[in-house]
C-alpha positions as CSV (number, residue, x, y, z in Angstrom):
1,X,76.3,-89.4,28.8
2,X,73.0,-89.5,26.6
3,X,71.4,-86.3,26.5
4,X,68.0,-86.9,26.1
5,X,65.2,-85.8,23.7
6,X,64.1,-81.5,24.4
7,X,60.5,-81.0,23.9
8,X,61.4,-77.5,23.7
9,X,61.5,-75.2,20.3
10,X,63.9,-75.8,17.3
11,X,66.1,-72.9,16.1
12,X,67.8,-74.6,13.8
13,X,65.5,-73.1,10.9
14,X,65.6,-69.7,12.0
15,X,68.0,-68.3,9.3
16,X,66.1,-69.4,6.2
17,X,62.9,-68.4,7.8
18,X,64.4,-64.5,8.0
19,X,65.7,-64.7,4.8
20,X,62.5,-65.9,3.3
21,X,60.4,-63.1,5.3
22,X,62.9,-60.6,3.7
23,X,62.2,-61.7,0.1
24,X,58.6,-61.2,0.5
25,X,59.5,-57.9,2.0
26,X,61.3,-57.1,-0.9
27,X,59.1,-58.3,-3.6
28,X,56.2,-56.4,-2.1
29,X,58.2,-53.3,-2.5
30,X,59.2,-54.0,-5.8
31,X,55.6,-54.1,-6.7
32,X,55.0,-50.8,-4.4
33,X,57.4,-49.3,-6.5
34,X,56.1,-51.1,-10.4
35,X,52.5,-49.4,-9.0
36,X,54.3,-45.6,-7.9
37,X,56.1,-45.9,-11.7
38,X,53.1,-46.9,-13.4
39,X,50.6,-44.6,-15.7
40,X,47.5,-45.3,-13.6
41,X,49.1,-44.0,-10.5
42,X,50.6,-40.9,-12.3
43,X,47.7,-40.1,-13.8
44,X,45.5,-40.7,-10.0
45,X,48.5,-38.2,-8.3
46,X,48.1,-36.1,-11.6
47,X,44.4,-35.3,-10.8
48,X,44.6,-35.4,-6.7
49,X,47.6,-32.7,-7.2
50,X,45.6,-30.6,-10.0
51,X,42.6,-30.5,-8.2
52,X,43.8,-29.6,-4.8
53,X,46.0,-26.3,-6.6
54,X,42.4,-25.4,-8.4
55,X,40.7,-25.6,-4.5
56,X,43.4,-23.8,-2.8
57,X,42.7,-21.2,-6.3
58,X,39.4,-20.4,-5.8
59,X,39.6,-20.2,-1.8
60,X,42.5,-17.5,-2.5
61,X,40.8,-15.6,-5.4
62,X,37.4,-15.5,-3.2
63,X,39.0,-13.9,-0.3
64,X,41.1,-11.3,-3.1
65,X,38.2,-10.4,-5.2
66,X,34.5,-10.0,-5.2
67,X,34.0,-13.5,-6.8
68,X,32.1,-13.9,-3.5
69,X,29.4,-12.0,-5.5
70,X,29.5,-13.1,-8.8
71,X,29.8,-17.0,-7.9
72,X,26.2,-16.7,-6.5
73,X,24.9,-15.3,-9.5
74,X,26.4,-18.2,-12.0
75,X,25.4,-21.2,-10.0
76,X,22.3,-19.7,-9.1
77,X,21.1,-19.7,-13.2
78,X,21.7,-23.7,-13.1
79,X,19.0,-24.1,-9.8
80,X,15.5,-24.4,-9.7
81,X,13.6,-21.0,-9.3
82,X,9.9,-20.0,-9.9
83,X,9.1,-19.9,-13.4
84,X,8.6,-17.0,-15.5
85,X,5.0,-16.1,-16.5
86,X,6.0,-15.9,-19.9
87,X,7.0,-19.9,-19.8
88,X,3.8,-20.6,-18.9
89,X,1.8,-18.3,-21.0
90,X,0.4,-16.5,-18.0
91,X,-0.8,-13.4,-18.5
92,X,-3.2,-12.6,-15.7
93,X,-6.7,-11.4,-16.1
94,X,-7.1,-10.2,-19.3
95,X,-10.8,-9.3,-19.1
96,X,-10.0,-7.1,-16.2
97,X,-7.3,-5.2,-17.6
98,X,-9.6,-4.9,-21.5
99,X,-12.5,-3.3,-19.4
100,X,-10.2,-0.9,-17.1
101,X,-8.3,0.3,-21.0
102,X,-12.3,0.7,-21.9
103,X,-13.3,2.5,-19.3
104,X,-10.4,5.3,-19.6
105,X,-10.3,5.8,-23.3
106,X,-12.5,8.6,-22.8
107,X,-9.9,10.2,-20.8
108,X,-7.2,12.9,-21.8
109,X,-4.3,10.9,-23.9
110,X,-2.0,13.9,-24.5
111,X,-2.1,15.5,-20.3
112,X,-0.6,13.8,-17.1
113,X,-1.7,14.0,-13.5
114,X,1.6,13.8,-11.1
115,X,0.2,11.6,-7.8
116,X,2.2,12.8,-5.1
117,X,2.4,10.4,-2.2
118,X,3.2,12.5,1.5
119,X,3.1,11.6,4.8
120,X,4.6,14.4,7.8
121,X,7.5,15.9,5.6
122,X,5.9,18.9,5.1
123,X,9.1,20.7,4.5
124,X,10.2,18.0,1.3
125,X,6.3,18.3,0.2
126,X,6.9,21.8,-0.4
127,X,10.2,22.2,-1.7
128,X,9.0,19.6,-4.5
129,X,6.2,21.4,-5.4
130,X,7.8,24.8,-5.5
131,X,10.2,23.2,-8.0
132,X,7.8,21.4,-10.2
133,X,5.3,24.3,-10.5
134,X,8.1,27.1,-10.6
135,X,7.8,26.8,-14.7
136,X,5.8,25.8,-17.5
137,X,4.7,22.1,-17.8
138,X,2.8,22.4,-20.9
139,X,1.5,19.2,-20.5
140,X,0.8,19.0,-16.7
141,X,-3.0,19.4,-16.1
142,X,-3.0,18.3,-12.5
143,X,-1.5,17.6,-9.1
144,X,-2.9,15.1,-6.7
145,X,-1.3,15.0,-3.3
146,X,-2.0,11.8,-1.8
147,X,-2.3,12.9,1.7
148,X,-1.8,9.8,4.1
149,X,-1.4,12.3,7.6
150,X,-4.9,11.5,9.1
151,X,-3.9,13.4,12.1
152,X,-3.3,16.5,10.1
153,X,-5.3,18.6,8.3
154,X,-3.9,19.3,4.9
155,X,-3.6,22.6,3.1
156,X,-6.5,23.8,1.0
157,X,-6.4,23.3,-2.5
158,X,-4.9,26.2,-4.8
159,X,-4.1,26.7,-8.3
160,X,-0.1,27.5,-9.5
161,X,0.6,30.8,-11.6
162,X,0.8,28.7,-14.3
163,X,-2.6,27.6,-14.2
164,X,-2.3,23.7,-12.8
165,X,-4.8,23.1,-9.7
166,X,-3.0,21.1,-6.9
167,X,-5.8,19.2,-4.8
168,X,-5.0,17.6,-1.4
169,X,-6.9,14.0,-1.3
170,X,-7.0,12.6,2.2
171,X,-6.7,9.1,1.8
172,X,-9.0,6.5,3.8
173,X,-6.8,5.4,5.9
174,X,-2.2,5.5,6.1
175,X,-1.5,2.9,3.5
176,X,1.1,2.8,0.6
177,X,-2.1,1.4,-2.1
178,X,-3.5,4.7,-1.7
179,X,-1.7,6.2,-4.4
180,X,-2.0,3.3,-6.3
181,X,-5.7,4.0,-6.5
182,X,-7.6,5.1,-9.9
183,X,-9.2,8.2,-8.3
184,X,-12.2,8.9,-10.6
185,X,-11.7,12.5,-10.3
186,X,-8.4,11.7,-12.7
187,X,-9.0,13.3,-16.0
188,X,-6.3,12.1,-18.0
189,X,-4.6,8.6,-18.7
190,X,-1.1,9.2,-18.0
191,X,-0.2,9.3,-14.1
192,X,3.0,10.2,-12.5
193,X,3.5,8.6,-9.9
194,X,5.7,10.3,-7.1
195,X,7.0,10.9,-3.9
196,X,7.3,14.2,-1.9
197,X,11.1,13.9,-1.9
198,X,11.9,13.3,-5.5
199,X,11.1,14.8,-9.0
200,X,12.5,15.7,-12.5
201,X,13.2,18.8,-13.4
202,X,10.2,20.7,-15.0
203,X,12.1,20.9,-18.5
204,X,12.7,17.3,-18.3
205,X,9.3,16.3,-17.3
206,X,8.0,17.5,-20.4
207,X,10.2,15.1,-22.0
208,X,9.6,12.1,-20.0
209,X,5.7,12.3,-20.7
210,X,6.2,12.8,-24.5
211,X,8.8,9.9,-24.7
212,X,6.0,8.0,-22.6
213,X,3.4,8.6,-25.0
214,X,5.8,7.7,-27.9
215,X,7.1,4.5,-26.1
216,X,5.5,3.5,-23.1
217,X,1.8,4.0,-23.1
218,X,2.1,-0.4,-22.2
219,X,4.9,0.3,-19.6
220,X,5.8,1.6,-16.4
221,X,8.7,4.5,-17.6
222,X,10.2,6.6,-14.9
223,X,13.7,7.4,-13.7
224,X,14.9,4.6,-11.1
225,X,15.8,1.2,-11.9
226,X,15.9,-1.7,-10.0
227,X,16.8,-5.4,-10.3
228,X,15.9,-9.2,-9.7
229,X,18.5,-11.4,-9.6
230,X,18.4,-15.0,-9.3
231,X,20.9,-16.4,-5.7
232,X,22.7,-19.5,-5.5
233,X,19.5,-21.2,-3.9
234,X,17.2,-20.2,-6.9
235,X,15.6,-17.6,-4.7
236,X,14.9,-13.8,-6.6
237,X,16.9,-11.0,-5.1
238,X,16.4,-7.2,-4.5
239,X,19.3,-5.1,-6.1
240,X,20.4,-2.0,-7.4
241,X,21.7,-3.4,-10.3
242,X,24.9,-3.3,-12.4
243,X,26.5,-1.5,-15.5
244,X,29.4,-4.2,-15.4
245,X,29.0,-5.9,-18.8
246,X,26.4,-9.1,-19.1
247,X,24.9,-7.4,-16.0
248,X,23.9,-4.2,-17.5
249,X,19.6,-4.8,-17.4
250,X,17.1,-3.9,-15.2
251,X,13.1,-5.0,-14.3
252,X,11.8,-2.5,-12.8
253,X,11.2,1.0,-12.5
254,X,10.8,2.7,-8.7
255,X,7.6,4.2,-8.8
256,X,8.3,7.0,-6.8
257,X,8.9,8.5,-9.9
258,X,7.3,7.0,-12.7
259,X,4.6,7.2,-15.2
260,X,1.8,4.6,-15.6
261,X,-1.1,4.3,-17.5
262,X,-4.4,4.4,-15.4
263,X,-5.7,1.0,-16.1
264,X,-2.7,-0.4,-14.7
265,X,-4.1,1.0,-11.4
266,X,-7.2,-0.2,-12.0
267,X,-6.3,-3.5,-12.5
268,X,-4.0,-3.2,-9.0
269,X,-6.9,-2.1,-6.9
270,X,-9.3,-4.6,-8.7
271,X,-11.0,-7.4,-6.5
272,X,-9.9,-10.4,-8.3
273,X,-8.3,-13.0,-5.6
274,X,-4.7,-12.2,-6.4
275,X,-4.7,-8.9,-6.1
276,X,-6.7,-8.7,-3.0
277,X,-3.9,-10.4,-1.7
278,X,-1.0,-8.2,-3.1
279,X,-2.5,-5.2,-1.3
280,X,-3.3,-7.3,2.4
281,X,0.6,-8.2,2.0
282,X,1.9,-4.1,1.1
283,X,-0.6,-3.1,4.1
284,X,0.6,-5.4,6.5
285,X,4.5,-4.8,5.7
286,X,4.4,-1.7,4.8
287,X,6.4,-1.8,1.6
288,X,6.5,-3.3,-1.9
289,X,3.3,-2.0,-3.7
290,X,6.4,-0.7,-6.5
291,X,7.4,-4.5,-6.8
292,X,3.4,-5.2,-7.0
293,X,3.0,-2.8,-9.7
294,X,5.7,-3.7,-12.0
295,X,4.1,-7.1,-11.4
296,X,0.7,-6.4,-12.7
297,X,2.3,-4.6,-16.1
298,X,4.8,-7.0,-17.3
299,X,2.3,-9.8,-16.3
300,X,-0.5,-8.0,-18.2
301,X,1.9,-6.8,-21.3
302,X,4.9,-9.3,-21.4
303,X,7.0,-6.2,-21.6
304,X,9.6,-4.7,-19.7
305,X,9.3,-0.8,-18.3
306,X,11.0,1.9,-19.5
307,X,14.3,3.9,-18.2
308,X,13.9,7.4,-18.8
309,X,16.6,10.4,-18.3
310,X,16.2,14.1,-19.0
311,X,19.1,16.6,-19.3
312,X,19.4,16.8,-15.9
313,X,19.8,13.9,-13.5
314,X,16.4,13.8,-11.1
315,X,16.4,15.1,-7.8
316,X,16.3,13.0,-4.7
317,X,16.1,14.4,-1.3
318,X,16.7,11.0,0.1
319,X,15.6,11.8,3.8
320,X,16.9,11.1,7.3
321,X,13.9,8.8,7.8
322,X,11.2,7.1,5.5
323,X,10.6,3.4,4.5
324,X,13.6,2.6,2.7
325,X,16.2,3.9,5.3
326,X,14.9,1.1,8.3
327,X,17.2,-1.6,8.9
328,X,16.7,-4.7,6.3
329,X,15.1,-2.6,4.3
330,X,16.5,-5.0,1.1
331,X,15.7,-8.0,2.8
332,X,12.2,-7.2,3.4
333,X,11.9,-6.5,-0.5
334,X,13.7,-9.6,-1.5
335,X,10.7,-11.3,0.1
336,X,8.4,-9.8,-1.6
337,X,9.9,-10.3,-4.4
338,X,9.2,-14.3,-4.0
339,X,6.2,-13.9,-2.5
340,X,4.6,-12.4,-4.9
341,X,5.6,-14.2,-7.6
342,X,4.4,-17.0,-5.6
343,X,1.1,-15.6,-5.1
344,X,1.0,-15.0,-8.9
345,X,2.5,-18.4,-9.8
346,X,4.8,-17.3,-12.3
347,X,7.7,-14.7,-11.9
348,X,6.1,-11.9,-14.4
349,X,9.1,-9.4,-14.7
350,X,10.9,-8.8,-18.0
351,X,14.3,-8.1,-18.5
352,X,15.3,-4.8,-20.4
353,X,18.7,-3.0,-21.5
354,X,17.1,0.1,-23.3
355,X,16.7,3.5,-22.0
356,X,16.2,7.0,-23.6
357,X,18.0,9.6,-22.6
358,X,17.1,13.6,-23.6
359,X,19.8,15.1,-25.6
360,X,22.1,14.6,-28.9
361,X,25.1,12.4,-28.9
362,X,28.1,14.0,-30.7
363,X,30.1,11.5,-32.8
């Protein structure tokens, strides 16, 4: 019987077609495992496996420490922020500030007039007063209470056993540039600027005002500190600041308890375009005219202020309600804090580390 021709499929190759698919198999793994062996690879897994323990690192140490708040504050000096002033030789209106220092020389250079600000806490109003003029200020020539109560009639005037009138100036209307305002009844050059709830101790005050006259006639010196730190987005922020090493300056000076020369002032409540619009932005927020007024003296001087401590810390009532105890209260003065320097172009503050302190150190 002849079996005829199958037009079907041939197997009779199969086996050396498997074993050839095997070799190929087998070469490509040799050459998977030349590539694992090899120094390029090592040194790729070398730098995945290194990289991914410094990752997991800093995710563990920013939940365990306050890295959280330091990172910020590195990355943030590598961004783009608003310039200083002092990069770009700005130094605002000189003219203005020549003829205010002009127009005040005739005034007393070795007395100070404290410019309380108060608004309805009668009862903190007094108790700071009672303090301040309970002893000899030999230096103190006059109080000023800024009153900013329209609906209430202030006290009269009257004159402390020691001698020092204390006059009650109604302000035009409840705003925080009132006691910013060169009153031309001032007789001397030196204003402390204050609050009702805060004040140094009358021994100290002395002090203060003498180591302002020996240091600070160009500078805003007073007793609180504050700080403006750069974020990791180049924006400046409002803070306390720090005593932790490399962090241990300050830009400011609070001036709820501070002394300033006069033509500082002047040159706040001037009517030059900028600083029209500094005192629109304080009225309409109701805050910041502090921030303002370190402004206008670093930008006029290129200086820093001034910390200054007596014996005896100051005294802060630090009441159940007022301007800094609302809700985003720091917040609202980081803002201004870029705002102004937008509206002055420049970022005018200088850093300082110096302070004076009254007393002896004993070595």
């Amino acid at each position: 019987m002849i079996l005829g021709k199958s037009n079907g499929p041939s197997y009779a190759g199969t086996p050396n077609m498997s074993a050839s698919k095997m070799e190929v198999y087998l070469e490509q793994a040799k050459l998977r495992l030349g590539f694992v062996k090899s120094r390029v690879f090592r040194r790729i897994a070398t730098i995945v496996v290194s990289f991914s323990l410094i990752l997991v690192a800093i995710i563990l140490t920013a939940r365990l420490t306050n890295v959280g708040e330091v990172l910020p504050k590195v990355l943030g000096s590598f961004l783009p922020k608003i310039p200083t002033c002092a990069s770009q030789n700005q130094s605002g209106e000189q003219d203005v500030w020549k003829k205010a220092e002009a127009k005040y020389k005739g005034l007393m250079s070795d007395k100070f007039t404290i410019a309380m600000q108060t608004y309805q806490r009668p009862k903190e109003l007094n108790d700071t007063l009672k303090a301040i003029l309970s002893e000899d200020v030999p230096s103190l020539h006059e109080v000023v209470i800024v009153w900013n109560d329209l609906e209430t009639k202030p006290p009269a005037n009257f004159v402390s056993k020691f001698g020092v009138p204390v006059r009650y100036r109604v302000s035009k209307h409840n705003s925080l540039n009132e006691k910013l305002w060169p009153d031309p009844d001032y007789k001397t050059q030196a204003i402390l600027l204050s609050d009702d709830d805060v004040y140094y101790h009358p021994k100290d005050l002395e002090f203060v005002f003498q180591s302002w006259r020996k240091f600070g006639q160009h500078r805003l010196v007073g007793a609180l500190a504050r700080c403006a730190t750069v974020d990791a987005y180049g924006n400046w922020a409002y803070t306390f600041c720090s005593s932790k090493v490399e962090e241990d300056i300050y830009d400011m000076i609070l001036t709820n308890l501070c002394f300033s020369h006069i033509s500082f002032l002047d040159y706040y409540s001037s009517n030059t375009t900028t600083m029209n619009a500094i005192r629109d932005y304080v009225d309409e927020g109701f805050n910041c005219e502090d921030i303002a007024l370190n402004y206008v003296q670093s930008l006029l001087t290129g200086d820093g202020p001034l910390l200054v401590q007596g014996r005896e810390k100051y005294v802060n009532f630090v009441p159940s309600k007022g301007i800094s105890t609302k809700k985003g209260h720091m917040a609202a003065r980081s803002r201004c804090l870029n705002d102004f320097a937008k509206m002055f172009q420049c970022m005018p503050l200088v850093d300082e580390t110096a302070h004076i302190q009254k007393g002896v150190l004993v070595m």
